[in-house]
N, C-alpha and C positions, 0 to 999 in steps of 0.2 A: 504493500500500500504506500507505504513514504517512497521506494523505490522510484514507484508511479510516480508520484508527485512531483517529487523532485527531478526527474526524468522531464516532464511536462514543462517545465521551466526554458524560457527561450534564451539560448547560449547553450546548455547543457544539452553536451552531444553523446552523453551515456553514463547511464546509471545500474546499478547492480550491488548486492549484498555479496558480501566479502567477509568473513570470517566473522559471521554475526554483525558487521556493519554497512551502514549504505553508503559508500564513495560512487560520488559523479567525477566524470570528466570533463573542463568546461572549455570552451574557446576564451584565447588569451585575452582578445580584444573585446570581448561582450565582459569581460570578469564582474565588474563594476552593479550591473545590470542584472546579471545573475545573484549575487550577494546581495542584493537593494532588493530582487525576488523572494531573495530566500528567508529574508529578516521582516519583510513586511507582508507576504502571503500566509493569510490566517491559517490555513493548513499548515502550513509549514513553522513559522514563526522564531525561527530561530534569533533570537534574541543577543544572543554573547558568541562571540571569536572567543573560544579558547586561545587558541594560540596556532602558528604558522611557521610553517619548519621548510629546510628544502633538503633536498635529495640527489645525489649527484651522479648520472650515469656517464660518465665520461664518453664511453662507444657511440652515443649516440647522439645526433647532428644537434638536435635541440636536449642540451644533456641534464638540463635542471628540472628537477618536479618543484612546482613551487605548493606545499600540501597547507589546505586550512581546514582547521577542526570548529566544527559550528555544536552550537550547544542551543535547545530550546529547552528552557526551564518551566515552562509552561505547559508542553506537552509530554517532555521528559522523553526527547528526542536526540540521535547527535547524525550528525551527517559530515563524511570530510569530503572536501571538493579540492580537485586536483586540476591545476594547469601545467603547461610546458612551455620552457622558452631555454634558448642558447644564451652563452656567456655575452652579450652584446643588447638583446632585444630584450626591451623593458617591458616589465609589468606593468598596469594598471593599480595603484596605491590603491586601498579602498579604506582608507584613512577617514575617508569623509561618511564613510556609512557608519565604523566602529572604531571610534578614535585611538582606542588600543592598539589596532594594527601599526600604528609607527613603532612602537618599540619593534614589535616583532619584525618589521621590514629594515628596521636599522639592524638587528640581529642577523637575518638572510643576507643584505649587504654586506655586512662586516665578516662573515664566514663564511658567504659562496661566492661572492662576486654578485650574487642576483642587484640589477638595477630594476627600480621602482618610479616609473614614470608618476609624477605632479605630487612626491612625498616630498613635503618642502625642510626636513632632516634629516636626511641621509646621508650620516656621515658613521661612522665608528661608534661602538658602544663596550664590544668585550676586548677587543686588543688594545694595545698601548697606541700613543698617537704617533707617527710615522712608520708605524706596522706593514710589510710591503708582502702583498698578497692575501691568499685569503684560507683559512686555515683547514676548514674543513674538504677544501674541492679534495678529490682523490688522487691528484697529480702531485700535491704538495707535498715537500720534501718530510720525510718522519722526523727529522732534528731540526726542524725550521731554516731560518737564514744565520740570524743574530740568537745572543742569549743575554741577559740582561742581569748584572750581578753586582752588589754593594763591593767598593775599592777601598779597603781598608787604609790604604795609603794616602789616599787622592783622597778620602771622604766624600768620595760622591758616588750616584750609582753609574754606570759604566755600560755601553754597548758592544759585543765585542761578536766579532767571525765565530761561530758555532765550532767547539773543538770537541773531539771525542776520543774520550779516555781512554775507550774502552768499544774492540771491533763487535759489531753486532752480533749477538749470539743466534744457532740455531738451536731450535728447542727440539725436545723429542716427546714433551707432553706425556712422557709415565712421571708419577710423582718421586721425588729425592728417594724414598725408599726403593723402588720398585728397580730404580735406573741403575743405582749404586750397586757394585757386587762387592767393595768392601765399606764398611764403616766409618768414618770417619776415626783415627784412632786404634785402628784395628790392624794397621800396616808395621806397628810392630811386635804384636803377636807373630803375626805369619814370619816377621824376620826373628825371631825368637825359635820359631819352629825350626825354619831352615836351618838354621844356625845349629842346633840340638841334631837336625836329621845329620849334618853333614859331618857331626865328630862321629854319631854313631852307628 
């Protein structure tokens, strides 16, 4: 039934229950209009943005899901609506329907690169100010660029080229016991032993 409903909605070019939820898919350029749908059609009513997150498929041409979580308290409802765009082609802000959405579109921003056409904030919120890149995409390096550390010398805090101590391990995922065939401590038993075998 909400399926329907929300299916019905003009921009929303598909709808379907997913793991006990209802996600639509919407067109990028109606987003605004579908959202302004979806908050003021009595059926529907969804009242509150939880929150909007994005998603990064690198493979693929338009590689961001930009995902919002809609909540109706009224009918005790949730629906999440999904759009797609490339690292270039902006969203639609829908800042003016639920003014909460800036934070979260500053948050998309500052960790996928996603840009937000007519959000008049768009600048950084979780990284440091001159922070280059964006942390989450999946291309992004695992030790970042820079590391930012207090200079007990200098008494200031300090940016410096990312150094690594320490080469990256590979893991084999059985846990310390399971991996180990001796114990920690246990390497001088066995020299103890040989030691005994080899007088006698």
């Amino acid at each position: 039934m909400l399926s329907q409903a929300v299916g019905s909605v003009r921009g929303v070019y598909g709808s379907r229950v997913e793991g006990g939820e209802v996600v639509a898919r919407a067109a990028r350029d109606s987003l605004v209009g579908v959202m302004t749908a979806l908050r003021d059609d009595p059926r529907l009513a969804f009242e509150q943005m939880m929150d909007l997150c994005g998603v990064d498929w690198p493979e693929r041409g338009e590689r961001f899901d930009v995902v919002y979580n809609l909540l109706s308290v009224s009918l005790n409802q949730r629906v999440r609506v999904i759009v797609t765009t490339d690292a270039v082609t902006p969203v639609p802000s829908i800042h003016t329907v639920w003014p909460v959405a800036t934070w979260w579109e500053r948050e998309a921003w500052d960790l996928f690169g996603i840009v937000f056409s007519g959000q008049p904030d768009l600048r950084r919120i979780l990284t440091d100010y001159g922070f280059e890149g964006h942390p989450l995409r999946k291309d992004f390096p695992l030790t970042g660029y820079v590391e930012v550390r207090y200079d007990e010398d200098r008494k200031q805090v300090v940016n410096e080229p990312v150094r690594l101590t320490q080469d990256f391990r590979s893991f084999d995922f059985l846990s310390p016991w399971e991996a180990m065939t001796t114990l920690p401590g246990d390497e001088k038993v066995f020299t103890e032993r040989a030691a005994e075998q080899a007088k006698g």
